[in-house]
C-alpha positions as CSV (number, residue, x, y, z in Angstrom):
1,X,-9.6,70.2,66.5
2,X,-12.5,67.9,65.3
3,X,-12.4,63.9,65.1
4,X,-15.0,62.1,63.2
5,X,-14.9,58.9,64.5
6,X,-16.8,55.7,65.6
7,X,-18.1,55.9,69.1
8,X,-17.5,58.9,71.6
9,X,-13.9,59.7,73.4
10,X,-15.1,57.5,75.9
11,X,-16.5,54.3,74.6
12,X,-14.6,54.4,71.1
13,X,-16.3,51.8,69.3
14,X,-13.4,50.7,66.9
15,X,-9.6,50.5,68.1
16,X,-8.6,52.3,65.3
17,X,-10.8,55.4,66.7
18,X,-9.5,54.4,70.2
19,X,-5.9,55.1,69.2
20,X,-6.1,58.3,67.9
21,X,-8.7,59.4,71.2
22,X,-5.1,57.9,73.2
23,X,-3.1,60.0,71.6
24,X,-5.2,63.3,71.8
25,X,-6.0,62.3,75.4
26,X,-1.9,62.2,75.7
27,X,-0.9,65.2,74.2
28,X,-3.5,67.2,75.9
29,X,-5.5,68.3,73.1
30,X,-9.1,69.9,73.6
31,X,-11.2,68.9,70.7
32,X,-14.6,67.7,69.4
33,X,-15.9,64.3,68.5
34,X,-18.6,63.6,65.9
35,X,-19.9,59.9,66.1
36,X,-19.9,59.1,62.5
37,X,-22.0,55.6,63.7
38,X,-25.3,58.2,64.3
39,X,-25.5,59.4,61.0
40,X,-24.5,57.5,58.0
41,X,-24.7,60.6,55.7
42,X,-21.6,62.5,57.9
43,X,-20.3,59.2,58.0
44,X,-20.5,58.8,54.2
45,X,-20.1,63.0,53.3
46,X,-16.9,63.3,55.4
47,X,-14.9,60.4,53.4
48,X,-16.0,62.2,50.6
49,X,-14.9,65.3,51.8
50,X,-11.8,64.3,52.4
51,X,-11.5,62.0,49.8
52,X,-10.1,59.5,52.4
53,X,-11.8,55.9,52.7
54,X,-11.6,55.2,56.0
55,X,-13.0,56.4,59.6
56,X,-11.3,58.1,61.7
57,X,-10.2,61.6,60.9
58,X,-8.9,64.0,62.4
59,X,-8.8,67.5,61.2
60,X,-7.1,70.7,62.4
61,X,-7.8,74.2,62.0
62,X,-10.2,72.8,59.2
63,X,-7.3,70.6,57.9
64,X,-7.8,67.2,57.1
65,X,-4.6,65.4,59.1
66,X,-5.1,61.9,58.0
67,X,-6.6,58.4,60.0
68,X,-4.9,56.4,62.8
69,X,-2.1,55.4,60.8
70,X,-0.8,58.2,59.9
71,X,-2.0,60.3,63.4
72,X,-0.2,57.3,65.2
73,X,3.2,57.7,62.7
74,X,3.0,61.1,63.2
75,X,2.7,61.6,66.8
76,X,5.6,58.4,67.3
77,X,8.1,60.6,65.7
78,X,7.1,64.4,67.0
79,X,5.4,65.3,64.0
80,X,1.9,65.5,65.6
81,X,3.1,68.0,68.6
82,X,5.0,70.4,66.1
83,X,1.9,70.2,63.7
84,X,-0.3,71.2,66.9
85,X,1.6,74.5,68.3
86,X,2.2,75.6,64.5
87,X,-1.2,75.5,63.9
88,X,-1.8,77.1,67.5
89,X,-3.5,74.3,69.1
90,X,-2.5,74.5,72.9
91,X,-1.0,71.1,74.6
92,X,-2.1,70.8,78.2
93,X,-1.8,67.5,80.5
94,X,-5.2,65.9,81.6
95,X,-7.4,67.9,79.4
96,X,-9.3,65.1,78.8
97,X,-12.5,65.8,80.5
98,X,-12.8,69.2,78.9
99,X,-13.6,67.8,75.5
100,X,-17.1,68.0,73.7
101,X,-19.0,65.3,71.8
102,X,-21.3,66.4,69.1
């Protein structure tokens, strides 16, 4: 699980990035962070990539899952735990201090 976003996990520098860190951080998830703000070519190559406009973006399994809106709609209704264990992304309280930020 890797999020391109502004900031690191723990100083988010955008509350858009913050929410999706929250909801990671809630469900348990161990993943990666790439600070998009240190490099404006990833910053720039992953919305290309992805062909989405905005920052951040969350991708699992090398699947692009979609920005804070849609992360945030998904985990609301359940969608974002299913979409985790079917892709075989373990769930684990507190995991939090585990992650890696590259």
């Amino acid at each position: 699980v890797v999020l391109f976003m502004k900031g690191t996990p723990t100083f988010p520098q955008c509350g858009f990035s913050s929410v999706v860190v929250q909801v990671l951080d809630y469900l348990g998830v161990d993943y990666v962070s790439t600070n998009v703000l240190e490099d404006q070519a990833v910053r720039e190559g992953i919305k290309a990539y992805s062909e989405w406009p905005t920052i951040p973006q969350l991708y699992v399994k090398g699947e692009f899952v979609g920005g804070c809106d849609i992360v945030k709609e998904m985990f609301e209704s359940g969608e974002l735990r299913d979409f985790m264990k079917d892709k075989g992304v373990e769930l684990e309280e507190a995991l939090g201090s585990d992650r890696k930020e590259v």
